[in-house]
ZAMARGU-4260 file (C-alpha; in steps of 0.2 Angstrom, whole numbers, plus 5000, padded with zeros to 4 digits):
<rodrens>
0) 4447/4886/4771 | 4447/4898/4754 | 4443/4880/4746 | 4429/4875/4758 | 4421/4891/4757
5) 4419/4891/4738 | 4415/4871/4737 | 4396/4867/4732 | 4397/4848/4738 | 4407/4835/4740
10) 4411/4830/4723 | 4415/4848/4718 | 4428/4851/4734 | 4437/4835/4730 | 4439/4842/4712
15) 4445/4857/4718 | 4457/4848/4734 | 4465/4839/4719 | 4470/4855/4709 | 4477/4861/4721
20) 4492/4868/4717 | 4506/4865/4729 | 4522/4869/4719 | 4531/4868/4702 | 4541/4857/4696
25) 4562/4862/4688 | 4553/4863/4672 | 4540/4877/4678 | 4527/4865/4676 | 4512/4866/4693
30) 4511/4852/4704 | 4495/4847/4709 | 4487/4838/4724 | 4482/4827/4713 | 4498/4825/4706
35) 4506/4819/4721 | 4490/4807/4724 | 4485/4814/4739 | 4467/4823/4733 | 4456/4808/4740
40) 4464/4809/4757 | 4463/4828/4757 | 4443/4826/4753 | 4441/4811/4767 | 4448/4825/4781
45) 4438/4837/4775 | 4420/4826/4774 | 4412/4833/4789 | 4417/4852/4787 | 4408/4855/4772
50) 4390/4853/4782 | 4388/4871/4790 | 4387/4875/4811 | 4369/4880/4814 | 4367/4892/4830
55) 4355/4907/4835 | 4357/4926/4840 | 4349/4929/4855 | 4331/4933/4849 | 4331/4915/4841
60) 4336/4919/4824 | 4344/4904/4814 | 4361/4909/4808 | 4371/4898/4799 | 4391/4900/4802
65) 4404/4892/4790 | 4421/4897/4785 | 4430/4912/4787 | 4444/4916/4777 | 4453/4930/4778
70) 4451/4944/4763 | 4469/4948/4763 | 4476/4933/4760 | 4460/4924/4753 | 4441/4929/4746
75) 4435/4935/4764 | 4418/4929/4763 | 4407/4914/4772 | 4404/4897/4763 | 4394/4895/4744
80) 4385/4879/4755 | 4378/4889/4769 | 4370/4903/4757 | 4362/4890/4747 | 4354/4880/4764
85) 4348/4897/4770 | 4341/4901/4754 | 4330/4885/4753 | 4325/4885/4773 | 4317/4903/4769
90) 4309/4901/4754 | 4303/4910/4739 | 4297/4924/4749 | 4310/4926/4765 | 4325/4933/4766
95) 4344/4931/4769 | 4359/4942/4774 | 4379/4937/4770 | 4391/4947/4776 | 4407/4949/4769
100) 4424/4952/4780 | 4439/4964/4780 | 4424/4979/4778 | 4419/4985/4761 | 4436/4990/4754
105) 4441/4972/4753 | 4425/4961/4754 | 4413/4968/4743 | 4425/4969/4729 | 4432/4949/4732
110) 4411/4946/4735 | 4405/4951/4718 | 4422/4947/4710 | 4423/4927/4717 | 4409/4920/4727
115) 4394/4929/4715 | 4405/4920/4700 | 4406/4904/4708 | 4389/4902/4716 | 4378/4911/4703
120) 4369/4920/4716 | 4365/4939/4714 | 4362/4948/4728 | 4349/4964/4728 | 4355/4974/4742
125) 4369/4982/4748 | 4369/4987/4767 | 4385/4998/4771 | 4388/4998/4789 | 4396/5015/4795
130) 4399/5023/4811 | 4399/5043/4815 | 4420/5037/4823 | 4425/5031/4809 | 4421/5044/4796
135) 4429/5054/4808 | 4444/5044/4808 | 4444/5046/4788 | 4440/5066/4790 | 4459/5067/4798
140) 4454/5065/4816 | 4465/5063/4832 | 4475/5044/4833 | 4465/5032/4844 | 4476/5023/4856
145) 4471/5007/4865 | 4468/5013/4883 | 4469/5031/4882 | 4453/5040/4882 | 4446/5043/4866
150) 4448/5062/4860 | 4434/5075/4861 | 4433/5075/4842 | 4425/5057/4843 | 4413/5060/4859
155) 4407/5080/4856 | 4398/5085/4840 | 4409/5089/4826 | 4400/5091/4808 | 4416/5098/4798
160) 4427/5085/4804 | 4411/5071/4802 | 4409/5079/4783 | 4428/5077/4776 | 4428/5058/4783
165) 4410/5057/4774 | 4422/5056/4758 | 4426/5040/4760 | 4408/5030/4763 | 4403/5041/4745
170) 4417/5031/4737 | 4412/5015/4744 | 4392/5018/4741 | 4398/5024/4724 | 4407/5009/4719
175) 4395/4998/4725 | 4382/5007/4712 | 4395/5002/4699 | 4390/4983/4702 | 4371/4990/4699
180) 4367/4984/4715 | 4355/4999/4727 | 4362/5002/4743 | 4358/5008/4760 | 4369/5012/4772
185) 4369/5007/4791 | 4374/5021/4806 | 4377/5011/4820 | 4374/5023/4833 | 4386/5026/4848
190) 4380/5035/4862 | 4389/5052/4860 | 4383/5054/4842 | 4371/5068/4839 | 4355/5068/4830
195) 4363/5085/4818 | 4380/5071/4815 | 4367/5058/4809 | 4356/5069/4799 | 4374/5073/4790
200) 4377/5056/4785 | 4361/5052/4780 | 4360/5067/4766 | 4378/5064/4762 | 4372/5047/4760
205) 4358/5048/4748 | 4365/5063/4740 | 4379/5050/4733 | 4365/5039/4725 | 4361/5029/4741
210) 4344/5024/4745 | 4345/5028/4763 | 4356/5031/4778 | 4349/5024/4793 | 4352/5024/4811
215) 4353/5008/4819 | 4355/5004/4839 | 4353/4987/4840 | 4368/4983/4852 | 4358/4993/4864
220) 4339/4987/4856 | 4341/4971/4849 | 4332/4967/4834 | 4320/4982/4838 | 4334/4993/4836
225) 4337/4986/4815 | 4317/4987/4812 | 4322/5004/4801 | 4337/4994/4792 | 4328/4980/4786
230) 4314/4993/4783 | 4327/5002/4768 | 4333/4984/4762 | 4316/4980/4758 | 4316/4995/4747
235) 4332/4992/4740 | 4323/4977/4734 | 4312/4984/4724 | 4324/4993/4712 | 4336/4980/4714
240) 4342/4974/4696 | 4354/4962/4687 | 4374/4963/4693 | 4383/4973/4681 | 4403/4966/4684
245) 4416/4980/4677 | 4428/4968/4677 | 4431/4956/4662 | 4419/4942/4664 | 4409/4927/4657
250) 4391/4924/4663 | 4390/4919/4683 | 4388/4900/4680 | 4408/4898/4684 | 4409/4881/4681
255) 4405/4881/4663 | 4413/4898/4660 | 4428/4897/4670 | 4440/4904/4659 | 4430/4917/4653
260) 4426/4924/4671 | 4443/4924/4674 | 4447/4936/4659 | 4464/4943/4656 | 4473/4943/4673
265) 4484/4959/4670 | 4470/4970/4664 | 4458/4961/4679 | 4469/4965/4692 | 4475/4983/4687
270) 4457/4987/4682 | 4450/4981/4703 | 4466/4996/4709 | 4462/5009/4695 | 4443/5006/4694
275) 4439/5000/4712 | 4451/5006/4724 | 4458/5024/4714 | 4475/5020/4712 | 4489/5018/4701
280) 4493/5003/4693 | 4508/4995/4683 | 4515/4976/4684 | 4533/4973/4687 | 4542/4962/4678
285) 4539/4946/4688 | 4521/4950/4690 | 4519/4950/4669 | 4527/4934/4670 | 4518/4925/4685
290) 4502/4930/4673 | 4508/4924/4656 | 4512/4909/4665 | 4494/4906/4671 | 4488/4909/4652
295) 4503/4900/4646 | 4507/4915/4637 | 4523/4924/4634 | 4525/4937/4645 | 4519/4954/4637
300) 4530/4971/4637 | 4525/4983/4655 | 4513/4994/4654 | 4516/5012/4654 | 4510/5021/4671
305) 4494/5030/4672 | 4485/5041/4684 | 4469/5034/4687 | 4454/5045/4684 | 4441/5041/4699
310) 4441/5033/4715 | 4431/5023/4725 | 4432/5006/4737 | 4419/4992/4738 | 4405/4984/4750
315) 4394/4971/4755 | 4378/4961/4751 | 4364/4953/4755 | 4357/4936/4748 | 4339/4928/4746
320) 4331/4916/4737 | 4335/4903/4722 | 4352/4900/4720 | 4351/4906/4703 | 4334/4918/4702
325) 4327/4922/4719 | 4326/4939/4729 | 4339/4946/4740 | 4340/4956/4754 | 4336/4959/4772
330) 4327/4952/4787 | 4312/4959/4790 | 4303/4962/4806
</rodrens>
């Protein structure tokens, strides 16, 4: 599914089903698909998944569903193909919105870092969806436990509690200004939250550089409820400019600049912990090696530990326009 989700067409997903790698051989050597002459037949049963599933939501807004692969074990994000068809059915002047799975932490960062190198497409928006629960979650609030009542703390107003969780979306909003991409952040609203608890995130919010913190209700409202989310995307749009990727990095055309996008995979992966994610890193051994063998390098000496100097996490994005140039963002009403 990781494969399908990166493919452009046909051509391209049978290049990529025959590198494939599938093993190594006693000499170390990788063992392909193509290698084992199977590539053609892996493209043949794969033909008809590459065309995206077309449905609606309720209000009779197309949405296009392809691929899903999981962002722990793969990228985390929906397919390069149905981006670029959604892209063409709005036009120049519409708007479409990818979303990116395994929340921000995880799917922004594999979103800029992958798809965005491999498509070419730059998105213009951010939206970081956030509840008032979870920050509490984050600010040390009580365990929730399937079938239990949830606590007080999650159903009363509780602004201390609300502002130590608020850490964590100001890591998130900040990391995604690292990519130079203008955020605004999505509350969806549950019924207990108060209007003080929303007021809280929404200056936390822009007081850590995001362009707005909105309330959204439209689980209860439908697309009425989003009107004043896709109101602050627009404006994201406006002072939207070029992704700025703090990773090592070629230009976004991948297939010409493959090797460069994919940089030095040591300092690429530690800089995604240290850089993205606030944490300590330092390869082991076998890791050092695995990468000198992807270079076909000699394996360097490890690198001494060091304490990272900031934190922060990563987010999503939103998509519009040519797949090279054009405009991204959010539905509008």
């Amino acid at each position: 599914m990781a494969i399908l989700a990166l493919t452009t067409d046909l051509a391209d997903m049978r290049e990529r089903l025959g590198s494939m790698v599938i093993g190594q051989s006693k000499a170390g050597e990788a063992i392909t698909a193509d290698d084992l002459g199977v590539g053609g037949a892996l493209t043949v049963l794969m033909k008809d998944a590459i065309m995206p599933t077309l449905m609606q939501t309720l209000e009779g807004t197309p949405a296009l569903v392809h691929a899903g692969p999981f962002a722990n074990i793969a990228h985390g994000n929906s397919s390069i193909v149905a981006d670029q068809i959604a892209l063409k059915l709005v036009g120049p002047d519409g708007y479409v919105l990818t979303e990116s799975g395994f929340g921000a932490d995880i799917g922004m960062e594999k979103f800029f870092d992958i798809k965005c190198r491999y498509s070419g497409l730059i998105p213009n928006a951010v939206v970081l969806v956030a509840t008032i629960r979870a920050l509490k979650m984050h600010g040390g609030g009580p365990k929730v436990v399937a079938g239990k009542p949830l606590d007080p703390a999650y159903t009363e107003e509780n602004l201390e509690l609300l502002e130590k969780g608020c850490v964590n979306m100001v890591a998130h909003i900040q990391n995604a200004l690292r990519f130079g991409i203008p955020v605004v952040v999505a509350v969806n609203k549950f019924k207990d939250d108060t209007d003080n608890e929303v007021a809280l995130v929404r200056k936390i919010a822009k007081e850590a550089g995001a362009e707005d913190a909105v309330m959204t209700n439209h689980w209860a409202e439908g697309g009425l409820g989003a009107v004043r989310v896709g109101q602050g995307g627009h404006g994201c749009l406006r002072k939207a400019e070029s992704l700025q990727v703090p990773l090592p990095a070629g230009h976004f055309d991948q297939r010409e600049n493959r090797d460069d996008c994919q940089g030095d995979l040591r300092r690429g992966r530690c800089g995604i912990f240290r850089e993205g994610r606030g944490a300590d890193c330092r390869l082991q051994p076998a890791g050092l090696r695995q990468a000198a063998h992807l270079h076909g390098q000699n394996a360097p000496e490890p690198e001494p530990r060091r304490q990272p100097e900031g934190a922060s996490h990563r987010l999503h994005a939103a998509h519009s326009g040519d797949p090279r140039q054009r405009r991204c963002g959010l539905p509008l009403p």
